[in-house]
DRENPA-3360 file (N, C-alpha, C; in nm, 2 decimals, always signed):
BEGIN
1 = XXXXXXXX = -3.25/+1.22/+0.30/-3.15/+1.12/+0.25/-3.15/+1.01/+0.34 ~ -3.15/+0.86/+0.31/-3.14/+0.74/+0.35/-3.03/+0.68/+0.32 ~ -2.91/+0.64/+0.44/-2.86/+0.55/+0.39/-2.89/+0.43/+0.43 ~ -2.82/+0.33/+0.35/-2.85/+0.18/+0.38/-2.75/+0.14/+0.41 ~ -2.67/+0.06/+0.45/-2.55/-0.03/+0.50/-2.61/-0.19/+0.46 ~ -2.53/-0.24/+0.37/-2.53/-0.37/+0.37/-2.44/-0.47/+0.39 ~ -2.35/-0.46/+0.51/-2.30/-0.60/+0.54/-2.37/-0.72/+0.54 ~ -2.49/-0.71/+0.66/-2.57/-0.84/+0.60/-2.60/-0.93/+0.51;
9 = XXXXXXXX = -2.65/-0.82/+0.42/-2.66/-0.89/+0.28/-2.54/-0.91/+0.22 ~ -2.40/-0.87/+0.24/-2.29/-0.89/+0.15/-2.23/-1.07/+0.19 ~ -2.22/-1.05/+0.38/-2.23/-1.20/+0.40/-2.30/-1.31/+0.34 ~ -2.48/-1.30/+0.30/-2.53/-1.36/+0.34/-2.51/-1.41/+0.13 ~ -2.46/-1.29/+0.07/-2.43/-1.37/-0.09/-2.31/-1.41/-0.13 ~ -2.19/-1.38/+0.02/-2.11/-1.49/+0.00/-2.14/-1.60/+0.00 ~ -2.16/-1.66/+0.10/-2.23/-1.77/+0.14/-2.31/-1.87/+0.02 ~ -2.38/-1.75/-0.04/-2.49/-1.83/-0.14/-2.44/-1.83/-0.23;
17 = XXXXXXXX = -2.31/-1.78/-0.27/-2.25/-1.81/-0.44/-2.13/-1.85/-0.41 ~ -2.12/-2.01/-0.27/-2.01/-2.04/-0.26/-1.89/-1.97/-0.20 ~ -1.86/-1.88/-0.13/-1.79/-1.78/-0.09/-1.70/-1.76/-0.22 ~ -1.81/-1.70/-0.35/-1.76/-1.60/-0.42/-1.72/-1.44/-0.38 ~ -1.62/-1.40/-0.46/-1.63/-1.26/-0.36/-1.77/-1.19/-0.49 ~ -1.76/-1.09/-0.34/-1.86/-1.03/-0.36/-1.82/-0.80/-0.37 ~ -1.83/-0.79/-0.50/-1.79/-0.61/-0.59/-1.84/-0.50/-0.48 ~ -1.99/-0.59/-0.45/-2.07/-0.47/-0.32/-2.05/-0.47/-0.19;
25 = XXXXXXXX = -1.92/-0.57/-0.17/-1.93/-0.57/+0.01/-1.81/-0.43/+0.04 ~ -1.89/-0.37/+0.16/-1.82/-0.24/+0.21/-1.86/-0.10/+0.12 ~ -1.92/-0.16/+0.02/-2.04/-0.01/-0.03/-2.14/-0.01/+0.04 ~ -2.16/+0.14/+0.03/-2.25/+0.22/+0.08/-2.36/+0.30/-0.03 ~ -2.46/+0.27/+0.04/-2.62/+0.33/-0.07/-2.70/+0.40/+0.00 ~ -2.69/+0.53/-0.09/-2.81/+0.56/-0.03/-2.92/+0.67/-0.15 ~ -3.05/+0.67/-0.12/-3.18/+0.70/-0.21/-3.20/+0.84/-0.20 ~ -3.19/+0.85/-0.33/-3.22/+1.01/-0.37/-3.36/+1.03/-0.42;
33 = XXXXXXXX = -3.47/+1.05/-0.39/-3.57/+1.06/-0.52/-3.58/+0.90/-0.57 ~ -3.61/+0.86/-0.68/-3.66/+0.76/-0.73/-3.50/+0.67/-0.76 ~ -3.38/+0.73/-0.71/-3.23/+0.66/-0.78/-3.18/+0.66/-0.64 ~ -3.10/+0.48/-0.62/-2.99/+0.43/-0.56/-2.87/+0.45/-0.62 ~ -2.80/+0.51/-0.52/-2.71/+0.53/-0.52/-2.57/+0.48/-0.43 ~ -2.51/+0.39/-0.55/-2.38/+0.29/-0.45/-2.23/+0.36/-0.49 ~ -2.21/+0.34/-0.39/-2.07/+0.42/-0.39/-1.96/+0.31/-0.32 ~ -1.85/+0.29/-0.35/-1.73/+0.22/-0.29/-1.60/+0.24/-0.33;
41 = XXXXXXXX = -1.52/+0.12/-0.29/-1.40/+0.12/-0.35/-1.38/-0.01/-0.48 ~ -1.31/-0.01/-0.60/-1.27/-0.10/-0.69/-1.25/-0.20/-0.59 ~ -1.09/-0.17/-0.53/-1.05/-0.29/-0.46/-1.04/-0.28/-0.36 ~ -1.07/-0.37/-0.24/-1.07/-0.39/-0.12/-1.02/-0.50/-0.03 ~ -0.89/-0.40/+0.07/-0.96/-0.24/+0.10/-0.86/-0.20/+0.05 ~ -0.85/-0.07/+0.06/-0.79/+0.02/-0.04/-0.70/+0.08/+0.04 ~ -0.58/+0.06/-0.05/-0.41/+0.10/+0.00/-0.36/+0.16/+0.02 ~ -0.23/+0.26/+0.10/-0.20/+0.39/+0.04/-0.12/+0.32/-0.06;
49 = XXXXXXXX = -0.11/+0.45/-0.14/-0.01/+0.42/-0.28/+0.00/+0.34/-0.36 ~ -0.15/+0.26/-0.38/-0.16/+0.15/-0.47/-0.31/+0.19/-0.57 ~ -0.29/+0.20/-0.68/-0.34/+0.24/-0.81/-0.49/+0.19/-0.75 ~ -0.61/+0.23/-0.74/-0.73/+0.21/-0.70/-0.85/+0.30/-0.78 ~ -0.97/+0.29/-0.78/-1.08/+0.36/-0.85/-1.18/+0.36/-0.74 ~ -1.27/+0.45/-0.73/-1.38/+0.46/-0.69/-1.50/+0.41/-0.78 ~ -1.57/+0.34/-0.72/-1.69/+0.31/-0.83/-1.84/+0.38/-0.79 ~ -1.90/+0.36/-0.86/-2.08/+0.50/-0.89/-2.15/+0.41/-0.96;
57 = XXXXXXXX = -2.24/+0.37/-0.87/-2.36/+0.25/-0.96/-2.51/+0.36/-0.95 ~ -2.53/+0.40/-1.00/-2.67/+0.48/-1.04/-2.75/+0.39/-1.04 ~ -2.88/+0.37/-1.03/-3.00/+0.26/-1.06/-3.13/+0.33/-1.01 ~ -3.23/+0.30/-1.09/-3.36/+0.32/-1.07/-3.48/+0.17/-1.11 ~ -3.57/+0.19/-1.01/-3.65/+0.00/-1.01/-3.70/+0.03/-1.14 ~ -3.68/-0.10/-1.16/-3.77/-0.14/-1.34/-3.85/-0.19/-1.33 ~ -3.93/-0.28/-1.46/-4.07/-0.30/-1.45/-4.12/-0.36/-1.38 ~ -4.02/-0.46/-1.37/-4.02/-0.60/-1.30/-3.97/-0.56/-1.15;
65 = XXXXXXXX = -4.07/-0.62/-1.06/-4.06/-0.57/-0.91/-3.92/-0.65/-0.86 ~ -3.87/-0.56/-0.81/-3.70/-0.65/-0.76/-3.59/-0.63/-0.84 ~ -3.60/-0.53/-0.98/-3.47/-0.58/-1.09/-3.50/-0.42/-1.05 ~ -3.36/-0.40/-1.07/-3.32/-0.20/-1.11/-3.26/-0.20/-1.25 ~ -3.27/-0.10/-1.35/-3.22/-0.03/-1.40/-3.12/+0.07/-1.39 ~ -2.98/+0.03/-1.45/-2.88/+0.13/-1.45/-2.96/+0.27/-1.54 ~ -2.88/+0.37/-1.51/-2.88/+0.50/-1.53/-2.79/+0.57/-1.64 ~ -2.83/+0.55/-1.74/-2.71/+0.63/-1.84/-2.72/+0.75/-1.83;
73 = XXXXXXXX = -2.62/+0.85/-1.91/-2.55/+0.96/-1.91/-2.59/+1.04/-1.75 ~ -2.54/+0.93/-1.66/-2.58/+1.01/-1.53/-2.51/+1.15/-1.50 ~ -2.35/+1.15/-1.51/-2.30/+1.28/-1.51/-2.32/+1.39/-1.61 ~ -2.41/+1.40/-1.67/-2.41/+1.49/-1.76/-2.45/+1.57/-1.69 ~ -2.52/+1.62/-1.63/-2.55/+1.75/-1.49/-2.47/+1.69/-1.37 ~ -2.43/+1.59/-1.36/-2.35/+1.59/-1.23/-2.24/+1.58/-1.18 ~ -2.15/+1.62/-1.11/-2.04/+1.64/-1.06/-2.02/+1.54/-0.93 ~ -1.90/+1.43/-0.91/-1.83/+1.39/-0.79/-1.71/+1.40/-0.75;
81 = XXXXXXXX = -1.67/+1.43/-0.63/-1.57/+1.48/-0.60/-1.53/+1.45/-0.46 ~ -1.36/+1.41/-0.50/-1.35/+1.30/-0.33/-1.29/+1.39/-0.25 ~ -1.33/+1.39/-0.12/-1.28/+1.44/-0.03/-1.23/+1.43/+0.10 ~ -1.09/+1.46/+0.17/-1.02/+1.45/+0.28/-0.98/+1.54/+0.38 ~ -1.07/+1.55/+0.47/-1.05/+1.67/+0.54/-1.09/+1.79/+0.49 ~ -1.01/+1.89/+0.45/-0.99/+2.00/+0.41/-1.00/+2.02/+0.26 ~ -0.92/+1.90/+0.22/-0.90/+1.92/+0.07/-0.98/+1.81/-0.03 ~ -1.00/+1.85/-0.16/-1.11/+1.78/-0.24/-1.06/+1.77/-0.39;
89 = XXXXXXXX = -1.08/+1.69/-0.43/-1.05/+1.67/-0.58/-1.17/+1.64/-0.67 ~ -1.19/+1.68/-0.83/-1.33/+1.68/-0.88/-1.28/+1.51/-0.88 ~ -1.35/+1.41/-0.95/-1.31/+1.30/-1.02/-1.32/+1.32/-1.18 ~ -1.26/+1.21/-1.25/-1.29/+1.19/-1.34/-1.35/+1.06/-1.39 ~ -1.43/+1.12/-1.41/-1.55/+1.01/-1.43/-1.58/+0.92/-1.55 ~ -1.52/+0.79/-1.57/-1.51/+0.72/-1.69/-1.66/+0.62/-1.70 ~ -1.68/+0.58/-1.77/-1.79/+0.47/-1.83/-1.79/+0.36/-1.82 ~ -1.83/+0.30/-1.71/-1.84/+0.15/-1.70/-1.93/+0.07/-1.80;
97 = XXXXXXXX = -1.90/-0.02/-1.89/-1.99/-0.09/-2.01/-2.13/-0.13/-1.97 ~ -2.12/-0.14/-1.81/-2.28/-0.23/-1.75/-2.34/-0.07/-1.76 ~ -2.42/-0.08/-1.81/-2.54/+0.01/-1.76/-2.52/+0.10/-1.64 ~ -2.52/+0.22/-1.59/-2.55/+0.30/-1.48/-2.40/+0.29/-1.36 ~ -2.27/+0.20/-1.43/-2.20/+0.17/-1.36/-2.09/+0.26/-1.41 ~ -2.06/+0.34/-1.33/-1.92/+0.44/-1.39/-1.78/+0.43/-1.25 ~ -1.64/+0.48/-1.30/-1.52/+0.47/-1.20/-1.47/+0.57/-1.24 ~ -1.39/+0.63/-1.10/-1.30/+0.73/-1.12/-1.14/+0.67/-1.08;
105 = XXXXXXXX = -1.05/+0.64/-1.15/-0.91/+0.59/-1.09/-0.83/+0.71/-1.02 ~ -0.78/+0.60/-0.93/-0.73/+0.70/-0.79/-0.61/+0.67/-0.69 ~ -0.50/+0.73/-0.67/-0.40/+0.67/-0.58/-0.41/+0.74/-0.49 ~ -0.47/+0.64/-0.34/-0.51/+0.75/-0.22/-0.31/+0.77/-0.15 ~ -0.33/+0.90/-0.08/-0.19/+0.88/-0.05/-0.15/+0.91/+0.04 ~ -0.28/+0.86/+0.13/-0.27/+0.87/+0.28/-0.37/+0.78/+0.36 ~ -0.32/+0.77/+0.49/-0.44/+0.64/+0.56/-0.55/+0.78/+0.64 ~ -0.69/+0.69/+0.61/-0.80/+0.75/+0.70/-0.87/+0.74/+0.61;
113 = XXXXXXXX = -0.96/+0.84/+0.67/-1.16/+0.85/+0.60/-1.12/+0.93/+0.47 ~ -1.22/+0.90/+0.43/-1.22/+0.96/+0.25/-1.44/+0.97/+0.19 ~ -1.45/+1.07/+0.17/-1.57/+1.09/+0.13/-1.61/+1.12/-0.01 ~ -1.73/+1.10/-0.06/-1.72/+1.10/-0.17/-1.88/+1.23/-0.20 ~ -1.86/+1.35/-0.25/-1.95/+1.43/-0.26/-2.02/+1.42/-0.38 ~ -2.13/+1.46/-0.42/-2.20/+1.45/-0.52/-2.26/+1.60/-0.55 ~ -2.26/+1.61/-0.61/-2.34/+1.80/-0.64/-2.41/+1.80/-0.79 ~ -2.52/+1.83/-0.82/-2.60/+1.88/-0.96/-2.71/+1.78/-0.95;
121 = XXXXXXXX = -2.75/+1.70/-1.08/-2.87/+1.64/-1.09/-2.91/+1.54/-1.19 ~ -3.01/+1.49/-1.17/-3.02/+1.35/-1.26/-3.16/+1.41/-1.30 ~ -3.19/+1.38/-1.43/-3.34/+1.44/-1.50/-3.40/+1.48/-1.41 ~ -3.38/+1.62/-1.38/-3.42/+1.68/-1.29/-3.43/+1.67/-1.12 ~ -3.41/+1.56/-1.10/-3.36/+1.53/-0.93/-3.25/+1.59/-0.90 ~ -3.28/+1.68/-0.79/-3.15/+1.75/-0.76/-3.07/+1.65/-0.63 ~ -2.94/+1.65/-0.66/-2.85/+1.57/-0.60/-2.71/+1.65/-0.52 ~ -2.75/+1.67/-0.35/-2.62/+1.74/-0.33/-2.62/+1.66/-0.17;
129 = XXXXXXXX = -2.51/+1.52/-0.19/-2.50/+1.40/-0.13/-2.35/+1.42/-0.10 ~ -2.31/+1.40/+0.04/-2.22/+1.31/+0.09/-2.23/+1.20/+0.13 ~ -2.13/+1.09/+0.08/-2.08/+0.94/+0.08/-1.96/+0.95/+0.14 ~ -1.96/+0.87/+0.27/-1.82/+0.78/+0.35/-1.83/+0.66/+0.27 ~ -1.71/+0.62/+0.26/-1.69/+0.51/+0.18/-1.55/+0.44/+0.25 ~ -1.55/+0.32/+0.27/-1.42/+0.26/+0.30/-1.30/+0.32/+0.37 ~ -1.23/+0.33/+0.49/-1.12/+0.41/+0.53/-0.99/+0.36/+0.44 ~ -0.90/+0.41/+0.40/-0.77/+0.38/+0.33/-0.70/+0.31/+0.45;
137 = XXXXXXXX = -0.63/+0.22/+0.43/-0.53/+0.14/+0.49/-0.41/+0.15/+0.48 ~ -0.32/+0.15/+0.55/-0.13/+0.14/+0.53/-0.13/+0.01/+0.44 ~ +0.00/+0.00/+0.43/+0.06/-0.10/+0.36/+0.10/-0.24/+0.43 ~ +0.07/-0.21/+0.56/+0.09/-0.33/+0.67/-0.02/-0.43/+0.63 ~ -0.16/-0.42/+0.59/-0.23/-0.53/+0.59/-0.19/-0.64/+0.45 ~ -0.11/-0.56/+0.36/-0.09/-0.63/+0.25/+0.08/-0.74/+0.27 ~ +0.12/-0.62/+0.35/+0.31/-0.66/+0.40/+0.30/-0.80/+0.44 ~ +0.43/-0.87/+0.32/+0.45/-1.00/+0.42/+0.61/-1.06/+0.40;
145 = XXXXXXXX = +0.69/-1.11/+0.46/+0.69/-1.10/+0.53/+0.66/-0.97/+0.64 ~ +0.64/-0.95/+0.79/+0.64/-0.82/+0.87/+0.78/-0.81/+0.86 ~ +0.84/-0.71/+0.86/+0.96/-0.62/+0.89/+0.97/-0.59/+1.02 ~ +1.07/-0.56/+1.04/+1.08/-0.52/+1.23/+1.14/-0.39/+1.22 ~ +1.08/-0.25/+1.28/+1.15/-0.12/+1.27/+1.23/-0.10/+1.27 ~ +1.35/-0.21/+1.40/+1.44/-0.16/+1.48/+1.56/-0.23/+1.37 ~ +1.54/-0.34/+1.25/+1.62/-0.38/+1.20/+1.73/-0.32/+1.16 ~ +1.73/-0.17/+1.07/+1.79/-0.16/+1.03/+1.95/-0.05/+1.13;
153 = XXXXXXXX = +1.84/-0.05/+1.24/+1.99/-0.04/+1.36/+2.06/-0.12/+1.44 ~ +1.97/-0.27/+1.40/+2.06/-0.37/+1.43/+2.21/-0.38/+1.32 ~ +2.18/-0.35/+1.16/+2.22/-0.36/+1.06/+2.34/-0.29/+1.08 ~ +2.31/-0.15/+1.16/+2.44/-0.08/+1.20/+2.53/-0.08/+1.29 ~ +2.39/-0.13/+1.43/+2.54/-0.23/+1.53/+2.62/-0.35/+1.44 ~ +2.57/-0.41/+1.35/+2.68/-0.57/+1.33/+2.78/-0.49/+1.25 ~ +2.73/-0.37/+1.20/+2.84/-0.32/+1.11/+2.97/-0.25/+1.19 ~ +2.94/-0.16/+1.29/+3.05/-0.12/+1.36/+3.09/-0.25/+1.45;
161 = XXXXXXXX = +3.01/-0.35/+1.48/+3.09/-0.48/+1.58/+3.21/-0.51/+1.45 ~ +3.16/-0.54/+1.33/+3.25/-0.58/+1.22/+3.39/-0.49/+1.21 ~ +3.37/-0.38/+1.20/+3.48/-0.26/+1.19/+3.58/-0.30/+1.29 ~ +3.49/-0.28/+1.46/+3.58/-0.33/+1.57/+3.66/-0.41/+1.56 ~ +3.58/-0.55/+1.51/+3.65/-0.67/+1.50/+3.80/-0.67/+1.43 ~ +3.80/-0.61/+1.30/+3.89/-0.58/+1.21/+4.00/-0.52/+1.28 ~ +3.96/-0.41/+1.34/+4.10/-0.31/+1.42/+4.19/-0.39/+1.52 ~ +4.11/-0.49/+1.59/+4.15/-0.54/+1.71/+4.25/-0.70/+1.60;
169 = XXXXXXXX = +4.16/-0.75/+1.53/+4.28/-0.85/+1.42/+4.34/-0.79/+1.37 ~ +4.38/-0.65/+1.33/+4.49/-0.64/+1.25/+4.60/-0.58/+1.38 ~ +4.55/-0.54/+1.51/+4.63/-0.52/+1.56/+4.73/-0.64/+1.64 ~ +4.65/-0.74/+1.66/+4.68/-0.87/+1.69/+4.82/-0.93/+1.67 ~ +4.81/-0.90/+1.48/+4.88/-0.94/+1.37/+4.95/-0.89/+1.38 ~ +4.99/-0.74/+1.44/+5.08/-0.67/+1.39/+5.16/-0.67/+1.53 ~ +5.11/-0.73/+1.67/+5.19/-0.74/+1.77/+5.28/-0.92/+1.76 ~ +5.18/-0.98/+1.68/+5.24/-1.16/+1.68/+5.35/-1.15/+1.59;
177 = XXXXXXXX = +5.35/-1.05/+1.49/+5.48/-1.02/+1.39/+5.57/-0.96/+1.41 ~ +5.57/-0.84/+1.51/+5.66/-0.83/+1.61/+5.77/-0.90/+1.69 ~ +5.68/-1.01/+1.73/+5.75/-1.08/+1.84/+5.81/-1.26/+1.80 ~ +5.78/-1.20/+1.68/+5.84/-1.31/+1.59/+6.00/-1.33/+1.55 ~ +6.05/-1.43/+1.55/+6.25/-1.41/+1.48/+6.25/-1.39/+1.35 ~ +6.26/-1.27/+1.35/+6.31/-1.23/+1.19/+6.45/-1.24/+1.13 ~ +6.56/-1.35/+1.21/+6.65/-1.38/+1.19/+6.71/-1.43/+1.10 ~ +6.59/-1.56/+1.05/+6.55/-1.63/+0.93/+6.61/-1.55/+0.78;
185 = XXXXXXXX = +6.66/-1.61/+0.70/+6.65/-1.53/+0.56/+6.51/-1.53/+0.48 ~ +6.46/-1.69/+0.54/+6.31/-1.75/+0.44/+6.18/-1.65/+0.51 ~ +6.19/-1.56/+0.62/+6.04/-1.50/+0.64/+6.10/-1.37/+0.63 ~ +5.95/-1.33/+0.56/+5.96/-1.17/+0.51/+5.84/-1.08/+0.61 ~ +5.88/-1.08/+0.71/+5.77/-0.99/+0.83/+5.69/-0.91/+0.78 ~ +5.74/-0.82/+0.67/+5.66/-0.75/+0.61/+5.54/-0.77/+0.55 ~ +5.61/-0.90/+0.47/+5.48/-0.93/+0.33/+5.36/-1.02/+0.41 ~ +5.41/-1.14/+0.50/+5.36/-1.12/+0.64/+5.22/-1.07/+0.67;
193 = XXXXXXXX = +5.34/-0.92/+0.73/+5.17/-0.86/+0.79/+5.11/-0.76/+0.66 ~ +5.13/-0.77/+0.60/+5.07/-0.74/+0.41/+4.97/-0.82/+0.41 ~ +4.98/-0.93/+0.44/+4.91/-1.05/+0.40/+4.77/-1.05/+0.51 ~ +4.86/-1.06/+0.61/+4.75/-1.07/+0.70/+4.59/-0.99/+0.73 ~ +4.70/-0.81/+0.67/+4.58/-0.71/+0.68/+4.49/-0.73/+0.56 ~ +4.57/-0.75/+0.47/+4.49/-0.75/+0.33/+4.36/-0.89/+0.37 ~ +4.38/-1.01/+0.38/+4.25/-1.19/+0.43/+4.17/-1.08/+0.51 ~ +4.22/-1.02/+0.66/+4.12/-0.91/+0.73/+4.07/-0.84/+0.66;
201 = XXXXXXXX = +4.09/-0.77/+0.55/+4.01/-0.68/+0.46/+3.92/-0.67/+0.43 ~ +3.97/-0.80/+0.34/+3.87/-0.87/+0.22/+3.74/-0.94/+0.32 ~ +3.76/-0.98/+0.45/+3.68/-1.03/+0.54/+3.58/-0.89/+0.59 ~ +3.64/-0.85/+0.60/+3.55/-0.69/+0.62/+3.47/-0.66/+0.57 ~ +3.50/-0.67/+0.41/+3.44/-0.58/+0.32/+3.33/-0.64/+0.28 ~ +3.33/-0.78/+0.27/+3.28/-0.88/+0.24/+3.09/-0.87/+0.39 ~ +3.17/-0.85/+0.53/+3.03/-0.81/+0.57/+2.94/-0.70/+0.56 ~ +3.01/-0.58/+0.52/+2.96/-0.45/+0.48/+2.96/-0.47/+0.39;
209 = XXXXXXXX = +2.93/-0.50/+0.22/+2.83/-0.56/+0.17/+2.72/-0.59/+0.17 ~ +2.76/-0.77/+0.26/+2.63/-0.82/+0.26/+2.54/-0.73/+0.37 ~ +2.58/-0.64/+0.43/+2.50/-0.55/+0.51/+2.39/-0.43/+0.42 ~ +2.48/-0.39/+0.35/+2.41/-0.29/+0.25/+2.33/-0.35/+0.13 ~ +2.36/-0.52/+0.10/+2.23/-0.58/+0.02/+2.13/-0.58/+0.11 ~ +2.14/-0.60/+0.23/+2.03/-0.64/+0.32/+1.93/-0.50/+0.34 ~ +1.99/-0.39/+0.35/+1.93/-0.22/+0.34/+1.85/-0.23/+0.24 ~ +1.92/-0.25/+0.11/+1.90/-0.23/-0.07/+1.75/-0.31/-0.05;
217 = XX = +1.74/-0.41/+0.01/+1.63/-0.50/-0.01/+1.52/-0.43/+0.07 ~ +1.50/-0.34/+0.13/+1.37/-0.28/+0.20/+1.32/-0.19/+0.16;
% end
């Protein structure tokens, strides 16, 4: 078995179709018998937890020196199946319209290496291939704004400074009412400090809130 690696060439047809993107950059090929074999990811690079497919381009050279021919009914003797470590899943193997081009849809759901195994055969070429293909990535390369870890225990210091705050104003209120002349018929001390705790309340409540939209939002 041969693999091939073509970054060079994936650069070198950016470049030449305009830095169009380019379906084959970050696949991997490699020759079985008379059939190339490309393996990758749909999208790149590939997420955790984001809806993705593996792609299978089969081809064998055609008449014409330099053009390949896709490969129909290639899975009919053969089996792929992705694997991580320990554990392996068959694929299910759908039909891509182009010729020799088939996908399996896939939600990876973890970061690292992921391989792609091949087992059975193509008109009689026996085929029993391991493919690395692309590592899975976190969710950081797509994240924007960044988030900061530590935010949401800032979120809980401003919330207990807030609570603090509140205990120490209503006690405030309740020593300035005190020491007030309630001699007056026109002031009612009570309603007063009613008043007072109730404005501190609604002030309170009002930043625990907007503390817990700010949570809601992550």
């Amino acid at each position: 078995m041969q693999i091939v690696n073509y970054p060079l060439f994936a650069i070198v047809g950016l470049i030449v179709l305009g830095f169009g993107f380019s379906s084959a950059y970050a696949h991997t090929t490699i020759e079985v018998g008379p059939y190339e074999i490309e393996v990758g990811w749909q999208d790149e690079p590939p997420v955790v937890g984001i809806l993705n497919a593996i792609t299978i381009e089969i081809r064998e050279p055609g008449d014409v020196e330099g053009v390949s021919m896709g490969i129909t009914n290639a899975f009919k003797n053969l089996q792929a199946s992705v694997v991580s470590g320990g554990a392996s899943k068959v694929l299910d193997i759908n039909t891509d319209p182009r010729p020799g081009h088939y996908y399996a849809k896939i939600i990876p759901t973890k970061t690292g290496s992921l391989e792609i195994k091949l087992e059975g055969e193509i008109n009689d070429v026996k085929i029993n291939n391991v493919i690395p293909i692309e590592d899975v990535e976190s969710t950081s390369v797509l994240d924007f704004p960044v988030t900061s870890g530590s935010s949401s225990g800032q979120e809980v210091v401003a919330l207990k400074n807030a609570v603090t705050s509140l205990q120490k104003d209503v006690s405030s209120i309740k020593s300035q009412v005190g020491g007030i002349d309630t001699s007056s018929g026109n002031f009612d001390a009570e309603a007063a400090y009613n008043f007072g705790v109730f404005g501190m309340s609604l002030g309170a409540a009002g930043v625990i809130l907007a503390i817990i939209a700010m949570v809601k939002r992550k």
